[in-house]
C-alpha positions, -999 to +999 in steps of 0.1 A: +000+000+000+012+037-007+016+069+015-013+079-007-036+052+002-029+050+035-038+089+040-068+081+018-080+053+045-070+072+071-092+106+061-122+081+058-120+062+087-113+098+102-145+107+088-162+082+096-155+083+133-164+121+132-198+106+118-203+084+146-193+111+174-221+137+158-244+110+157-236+098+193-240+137+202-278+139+190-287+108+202-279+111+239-298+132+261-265+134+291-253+168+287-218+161+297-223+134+273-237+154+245-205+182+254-176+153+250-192+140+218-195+170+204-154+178+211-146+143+192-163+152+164-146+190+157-114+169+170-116+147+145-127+179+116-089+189+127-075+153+122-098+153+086-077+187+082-039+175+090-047+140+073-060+162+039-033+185+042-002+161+040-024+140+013-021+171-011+013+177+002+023+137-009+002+139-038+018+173-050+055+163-046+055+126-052+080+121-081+060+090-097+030+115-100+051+137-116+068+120-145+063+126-175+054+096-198 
């Protein structure tokens, strides 16, 4: 498996867990609950972020994307 994919799995499993912390958030009626869900999910919008960011950094600069044919 490449860097690339491995971001790419990463950023959707990332994703995916964000997902499940919103969901988790509505769903329960425990405010301190609610509150700890709720900082998952907009830690895992900055973990999206990172992950996205070094995928266009790899993707970018990675010499086999970049040679001409």
């Amino acid at each position: 498996m490449t860097v690339q994919a491995d971001l790419k799995k990463a950023v959707a499993s990332a994703e995916a867990a964000k997902g499940t912390y919103s969901m988790m958030a509505e769903s329960t009626e425990d405010q301190s609950a609610k509150q700890m869900f709720k900082e998952l999910s907009q830690d895992m919008d900055r973990h999206v972020d990172m992950l996205n960011s070094r995928l266009g950094y790899v993707t970018q600069n990675n010499t086999l994307n970049n040679q001409q044919i």
